[in-house]
Backbone as a chain_set.jsonl record, in Angstrom:
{"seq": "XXXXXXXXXXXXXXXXXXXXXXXXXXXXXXXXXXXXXXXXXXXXXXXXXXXXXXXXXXXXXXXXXXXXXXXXXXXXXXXXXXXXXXXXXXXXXXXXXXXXXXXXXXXXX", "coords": {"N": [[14.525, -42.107, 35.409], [13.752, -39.292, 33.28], [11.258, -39.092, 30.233], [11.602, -36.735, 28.037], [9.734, -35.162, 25.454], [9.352, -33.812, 23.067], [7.942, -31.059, 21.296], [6.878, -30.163, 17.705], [6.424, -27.247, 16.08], [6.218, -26.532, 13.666], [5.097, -25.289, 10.721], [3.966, -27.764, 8.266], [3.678, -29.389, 5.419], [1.056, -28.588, 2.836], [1.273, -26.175, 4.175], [3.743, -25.084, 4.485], [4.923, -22.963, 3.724], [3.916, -20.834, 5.088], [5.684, -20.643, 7.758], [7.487, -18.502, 6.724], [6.109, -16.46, 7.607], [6.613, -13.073, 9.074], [5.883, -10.253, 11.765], [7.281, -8.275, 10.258], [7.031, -8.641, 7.21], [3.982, -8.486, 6.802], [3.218, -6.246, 7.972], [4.591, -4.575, 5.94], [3.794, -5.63, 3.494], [0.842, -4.745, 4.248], [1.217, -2.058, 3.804], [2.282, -2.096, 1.169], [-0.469, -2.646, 0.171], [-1.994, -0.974, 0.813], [-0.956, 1.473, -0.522], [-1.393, 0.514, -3.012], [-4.25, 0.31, -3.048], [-5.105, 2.83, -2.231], [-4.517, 4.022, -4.499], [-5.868, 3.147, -6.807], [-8.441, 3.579, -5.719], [-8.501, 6.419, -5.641], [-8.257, 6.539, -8.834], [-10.275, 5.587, -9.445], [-12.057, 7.369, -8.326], [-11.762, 9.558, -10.156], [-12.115, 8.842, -12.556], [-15.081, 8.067, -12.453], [-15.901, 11.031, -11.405], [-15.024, 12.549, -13.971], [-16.903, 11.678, -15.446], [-19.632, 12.037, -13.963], [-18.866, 15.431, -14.177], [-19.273, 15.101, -17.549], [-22.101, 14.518, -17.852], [-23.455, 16.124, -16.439], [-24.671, 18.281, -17.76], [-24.581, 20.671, -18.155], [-25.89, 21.681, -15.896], [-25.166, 23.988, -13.035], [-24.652, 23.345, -10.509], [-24.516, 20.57, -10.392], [-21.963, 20.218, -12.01], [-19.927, 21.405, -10.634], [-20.006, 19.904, -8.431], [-19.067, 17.52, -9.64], [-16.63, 18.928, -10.562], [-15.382, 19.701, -8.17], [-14.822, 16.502, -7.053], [-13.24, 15.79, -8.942], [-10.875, 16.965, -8.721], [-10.178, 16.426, -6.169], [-9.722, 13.664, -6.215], [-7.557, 14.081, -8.045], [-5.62, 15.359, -6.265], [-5.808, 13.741, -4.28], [-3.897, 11.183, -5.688], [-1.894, 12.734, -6.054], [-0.495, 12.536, -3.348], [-0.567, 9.772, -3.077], [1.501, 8.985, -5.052], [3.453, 10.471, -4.547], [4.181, 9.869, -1.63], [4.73, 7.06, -2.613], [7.241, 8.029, -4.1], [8.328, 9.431, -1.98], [9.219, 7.132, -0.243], [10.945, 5.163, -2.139], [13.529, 7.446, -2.007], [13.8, 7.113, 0.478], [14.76, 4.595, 0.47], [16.506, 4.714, -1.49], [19.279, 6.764, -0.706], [19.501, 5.616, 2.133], [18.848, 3.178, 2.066], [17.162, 1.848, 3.419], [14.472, -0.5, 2.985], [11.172, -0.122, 2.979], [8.976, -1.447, 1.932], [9.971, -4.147, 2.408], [10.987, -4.063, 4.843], [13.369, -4.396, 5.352], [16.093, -3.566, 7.089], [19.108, -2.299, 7.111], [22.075, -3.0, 9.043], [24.845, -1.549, 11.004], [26.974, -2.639, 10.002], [26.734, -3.026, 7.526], [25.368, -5.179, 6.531]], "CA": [[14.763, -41.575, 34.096], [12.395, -39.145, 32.587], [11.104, -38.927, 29.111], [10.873, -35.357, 27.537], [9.52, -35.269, 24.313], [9.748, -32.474, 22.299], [7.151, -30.553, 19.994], [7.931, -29.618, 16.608], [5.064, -26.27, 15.959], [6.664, -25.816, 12.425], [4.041, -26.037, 9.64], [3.986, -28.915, 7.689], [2.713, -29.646, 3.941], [0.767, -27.026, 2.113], [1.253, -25.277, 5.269], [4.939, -24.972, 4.981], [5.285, -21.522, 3.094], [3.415, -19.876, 6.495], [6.3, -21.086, 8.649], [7.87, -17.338, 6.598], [4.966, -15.397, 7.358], [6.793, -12.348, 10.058], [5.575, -9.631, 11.702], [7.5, -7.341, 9.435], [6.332, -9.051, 6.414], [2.887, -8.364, 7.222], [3.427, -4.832, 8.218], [5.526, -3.948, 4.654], [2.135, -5.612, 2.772], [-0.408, -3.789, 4.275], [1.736, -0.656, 3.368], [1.977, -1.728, -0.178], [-1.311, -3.701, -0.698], [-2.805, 0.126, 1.303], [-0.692, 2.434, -1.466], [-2.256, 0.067, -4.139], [-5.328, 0.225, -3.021], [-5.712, 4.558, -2.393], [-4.215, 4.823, -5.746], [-6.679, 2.837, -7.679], [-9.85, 4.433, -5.175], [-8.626, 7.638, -6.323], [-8.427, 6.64, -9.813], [-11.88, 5.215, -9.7], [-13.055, 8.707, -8.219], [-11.045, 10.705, -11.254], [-12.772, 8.496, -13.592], [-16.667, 8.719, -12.013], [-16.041, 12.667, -11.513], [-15.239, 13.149, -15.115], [-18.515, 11.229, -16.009], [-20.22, 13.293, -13.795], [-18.925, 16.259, -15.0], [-19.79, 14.622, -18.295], [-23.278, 14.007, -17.826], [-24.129, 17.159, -15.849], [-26.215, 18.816, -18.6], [-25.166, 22.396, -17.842], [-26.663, 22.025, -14.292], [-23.487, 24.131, -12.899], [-24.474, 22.565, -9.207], [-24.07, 19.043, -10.652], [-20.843, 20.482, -12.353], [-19.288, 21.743, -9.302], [-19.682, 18.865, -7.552], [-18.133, 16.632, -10.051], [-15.275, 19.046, -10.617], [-14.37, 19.27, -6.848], [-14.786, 15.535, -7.197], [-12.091, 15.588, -9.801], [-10.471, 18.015, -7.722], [-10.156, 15.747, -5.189], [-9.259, 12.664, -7.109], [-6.424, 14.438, -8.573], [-4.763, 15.497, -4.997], [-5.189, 12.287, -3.426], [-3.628, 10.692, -6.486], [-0.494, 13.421, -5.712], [-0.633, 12.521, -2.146], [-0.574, 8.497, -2.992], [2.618, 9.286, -5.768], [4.49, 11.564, -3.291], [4.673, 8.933, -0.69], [5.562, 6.082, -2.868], [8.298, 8.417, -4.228], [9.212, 9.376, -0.687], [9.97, 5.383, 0.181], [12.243, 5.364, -3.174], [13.825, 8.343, -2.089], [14.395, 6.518, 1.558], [15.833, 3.799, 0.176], [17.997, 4.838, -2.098], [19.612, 7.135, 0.228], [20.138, 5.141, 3.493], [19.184, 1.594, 2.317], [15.892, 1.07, 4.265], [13.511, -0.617, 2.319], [10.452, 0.088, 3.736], [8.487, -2.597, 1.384], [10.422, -4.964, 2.499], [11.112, -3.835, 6.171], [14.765, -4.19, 5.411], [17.148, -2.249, 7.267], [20.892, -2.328, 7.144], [23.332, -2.918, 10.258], [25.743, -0.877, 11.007], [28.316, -3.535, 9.417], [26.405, -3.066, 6.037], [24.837, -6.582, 6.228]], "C": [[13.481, -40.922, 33.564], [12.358, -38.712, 31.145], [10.523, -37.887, 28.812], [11.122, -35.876, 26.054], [8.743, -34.166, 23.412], [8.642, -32.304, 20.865], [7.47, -29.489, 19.273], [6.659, -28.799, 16.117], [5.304, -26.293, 14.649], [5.627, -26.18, 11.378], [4.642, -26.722, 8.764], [3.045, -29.016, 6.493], [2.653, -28.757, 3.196], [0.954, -26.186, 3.095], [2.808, -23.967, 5.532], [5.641, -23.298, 4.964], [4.9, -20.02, 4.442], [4.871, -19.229, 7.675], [7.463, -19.193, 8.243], [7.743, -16.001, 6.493], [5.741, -14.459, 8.775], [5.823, -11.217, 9.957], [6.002, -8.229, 10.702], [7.545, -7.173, 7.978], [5.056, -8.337, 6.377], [3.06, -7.085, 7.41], [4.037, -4.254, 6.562], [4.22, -4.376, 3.149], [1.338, -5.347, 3.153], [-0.065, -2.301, 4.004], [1.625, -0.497, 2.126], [0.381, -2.094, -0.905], [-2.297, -1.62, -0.062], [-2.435, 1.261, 0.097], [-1.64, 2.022, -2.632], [-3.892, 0.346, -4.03], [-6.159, 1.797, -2.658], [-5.499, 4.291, -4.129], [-5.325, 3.918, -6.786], [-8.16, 3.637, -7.144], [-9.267, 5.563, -5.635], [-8.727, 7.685, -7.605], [-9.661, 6.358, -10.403], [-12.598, 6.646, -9.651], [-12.873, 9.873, -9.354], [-12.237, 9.916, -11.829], [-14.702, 9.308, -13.277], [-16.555, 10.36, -12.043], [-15.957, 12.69, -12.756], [-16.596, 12.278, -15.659], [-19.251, 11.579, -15.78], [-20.294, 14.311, -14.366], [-19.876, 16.363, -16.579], [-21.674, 14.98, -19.047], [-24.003, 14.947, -17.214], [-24.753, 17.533, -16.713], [-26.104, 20.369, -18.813], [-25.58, 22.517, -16.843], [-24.938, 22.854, -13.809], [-23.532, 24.051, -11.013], [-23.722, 20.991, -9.439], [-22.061, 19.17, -11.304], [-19.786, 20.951, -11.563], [-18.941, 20.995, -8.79], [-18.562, 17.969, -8.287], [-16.508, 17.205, -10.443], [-14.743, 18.766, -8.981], [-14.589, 17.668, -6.799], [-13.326, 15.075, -7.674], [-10.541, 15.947, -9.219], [-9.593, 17.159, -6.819], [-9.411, 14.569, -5.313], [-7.961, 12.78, -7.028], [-5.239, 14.947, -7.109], [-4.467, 14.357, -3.88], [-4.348, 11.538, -4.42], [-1.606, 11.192, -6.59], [0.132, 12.646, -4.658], [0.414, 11.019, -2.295], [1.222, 7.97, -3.782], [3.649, 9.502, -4.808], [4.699, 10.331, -2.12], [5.564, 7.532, -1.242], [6.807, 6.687, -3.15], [9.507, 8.53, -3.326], [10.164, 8.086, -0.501], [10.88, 5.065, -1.069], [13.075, 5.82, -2.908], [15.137, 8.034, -0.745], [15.259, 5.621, 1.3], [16.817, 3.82, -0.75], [18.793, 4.952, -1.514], [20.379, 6.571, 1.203], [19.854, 3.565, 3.625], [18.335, 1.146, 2.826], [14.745, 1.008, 3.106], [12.008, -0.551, 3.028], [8.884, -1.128, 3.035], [8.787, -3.845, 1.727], [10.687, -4.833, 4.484], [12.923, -4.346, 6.449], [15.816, -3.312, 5.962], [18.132, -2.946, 7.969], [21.032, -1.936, 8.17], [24.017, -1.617, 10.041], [26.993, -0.89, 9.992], [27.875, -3.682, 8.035], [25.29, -4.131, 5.391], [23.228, -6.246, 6.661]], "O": [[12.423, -41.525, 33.382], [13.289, -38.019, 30.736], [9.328, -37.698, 29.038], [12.018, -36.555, 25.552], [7.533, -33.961, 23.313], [8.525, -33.009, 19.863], [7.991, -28.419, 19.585], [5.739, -29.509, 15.711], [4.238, -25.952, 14.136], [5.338, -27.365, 11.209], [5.783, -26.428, 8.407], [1.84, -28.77, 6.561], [3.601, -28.093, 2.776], [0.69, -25.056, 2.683], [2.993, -22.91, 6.134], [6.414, -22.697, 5.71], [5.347, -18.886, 4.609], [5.075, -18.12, 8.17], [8.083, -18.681, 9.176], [8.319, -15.037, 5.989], [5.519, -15.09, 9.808], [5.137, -10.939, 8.974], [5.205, -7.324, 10.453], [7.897, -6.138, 7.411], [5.177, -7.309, 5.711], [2.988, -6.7, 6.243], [3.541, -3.163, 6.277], [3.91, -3.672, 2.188], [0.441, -5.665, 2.372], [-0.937, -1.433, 3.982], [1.169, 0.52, 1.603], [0.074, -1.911, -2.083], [-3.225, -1.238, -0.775], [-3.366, 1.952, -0.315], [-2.453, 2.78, -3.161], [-4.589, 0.569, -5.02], [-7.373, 1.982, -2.747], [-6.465, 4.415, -4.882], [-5.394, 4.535, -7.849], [-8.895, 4.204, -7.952], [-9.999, 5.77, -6.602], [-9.248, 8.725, -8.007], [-10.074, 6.721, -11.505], [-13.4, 7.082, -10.476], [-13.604, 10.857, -9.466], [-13.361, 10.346, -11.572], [-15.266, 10.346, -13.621], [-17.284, 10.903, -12.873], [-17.102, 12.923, -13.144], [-17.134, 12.826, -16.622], [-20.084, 11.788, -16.662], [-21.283, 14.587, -15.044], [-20.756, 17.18, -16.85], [-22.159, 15.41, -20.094], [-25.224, 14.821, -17.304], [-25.879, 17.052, -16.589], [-26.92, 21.136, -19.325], [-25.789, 23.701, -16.579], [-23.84, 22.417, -14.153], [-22.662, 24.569, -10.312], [-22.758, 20.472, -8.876], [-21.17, 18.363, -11.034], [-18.647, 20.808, -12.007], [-17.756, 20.931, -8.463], [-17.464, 17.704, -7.799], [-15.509, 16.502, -10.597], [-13.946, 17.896, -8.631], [-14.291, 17.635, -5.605], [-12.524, 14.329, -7.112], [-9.468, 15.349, -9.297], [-8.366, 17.266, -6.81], [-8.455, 14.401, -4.556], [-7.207, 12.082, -6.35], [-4.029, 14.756, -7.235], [-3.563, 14.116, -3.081], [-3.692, 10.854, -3.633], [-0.6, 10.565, -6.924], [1.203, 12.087, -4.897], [1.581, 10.922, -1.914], [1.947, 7.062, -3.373], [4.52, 8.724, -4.418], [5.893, 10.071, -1.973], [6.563, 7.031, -0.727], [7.74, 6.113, -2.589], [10.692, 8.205, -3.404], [11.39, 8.007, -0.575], [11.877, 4.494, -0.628], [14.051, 5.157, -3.256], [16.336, 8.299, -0.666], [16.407, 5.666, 1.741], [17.8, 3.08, -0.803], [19.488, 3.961, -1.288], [21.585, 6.784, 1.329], [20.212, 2.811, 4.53], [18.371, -0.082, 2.909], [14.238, 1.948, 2.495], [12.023, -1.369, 3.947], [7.951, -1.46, 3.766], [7.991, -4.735, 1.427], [10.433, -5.813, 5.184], [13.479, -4.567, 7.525], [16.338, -2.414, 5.301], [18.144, -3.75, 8.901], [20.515, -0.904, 8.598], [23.815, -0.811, 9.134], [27.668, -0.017, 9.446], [28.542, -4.413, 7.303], [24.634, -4.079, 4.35], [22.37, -7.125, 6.58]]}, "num_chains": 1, "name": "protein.A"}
């Protein structure tokens, strides 16, 4: 007679909440924690460029820079919009959440 005895990997305790950590979890928050995180670096760079600007003096090198700064800001800031819109746009549409990594069967479910 032999004795198999069976291990249970599942986290346990404070641990337990892990045990619903997937790969497509993980993939759907580095998408949103990556949108969050252009769209505030671009809003940081809007802000600093207009303080630049600001603070230029009339130099119209220093003023250059901080408009294409602004410039710049303001198109990644499109860029960062336009995509989240896109993934709205997806899921309305056809149902794939792409935040969520949700996507509908065939059978609806």
């Amino acid at each position: 007679m032999r004795l198999v005895q069976q291990i249970n990997l599942a986290p346990r305790g404070e641990f337990e909440l892990l045990g619903g950590i997937t790969i497509p979890n993980l993939i759907s928050a580095f998408i949103l924690i990556a949108l969050i995180a252009a769209a505030l670096i671009f809003f940081f760079m809007l802000i600093i460029g207009g303080i630049k600007y600001i603070t230029s003096g009339g130099d119209k090198g220093k003023a250059e820079t901080a408009r294409g700064m602004i410039t710049a800001a303001l198109i990644g800031l499109v860029i960062v919009f336009s995509a989240w819109a896109i993934v709205q746009l997806i899921q309305a549409f056809f149902g794939v959440s792409i935040f969520t990594l949700n996507i509908p069967n065939a059978y609806g479910g």
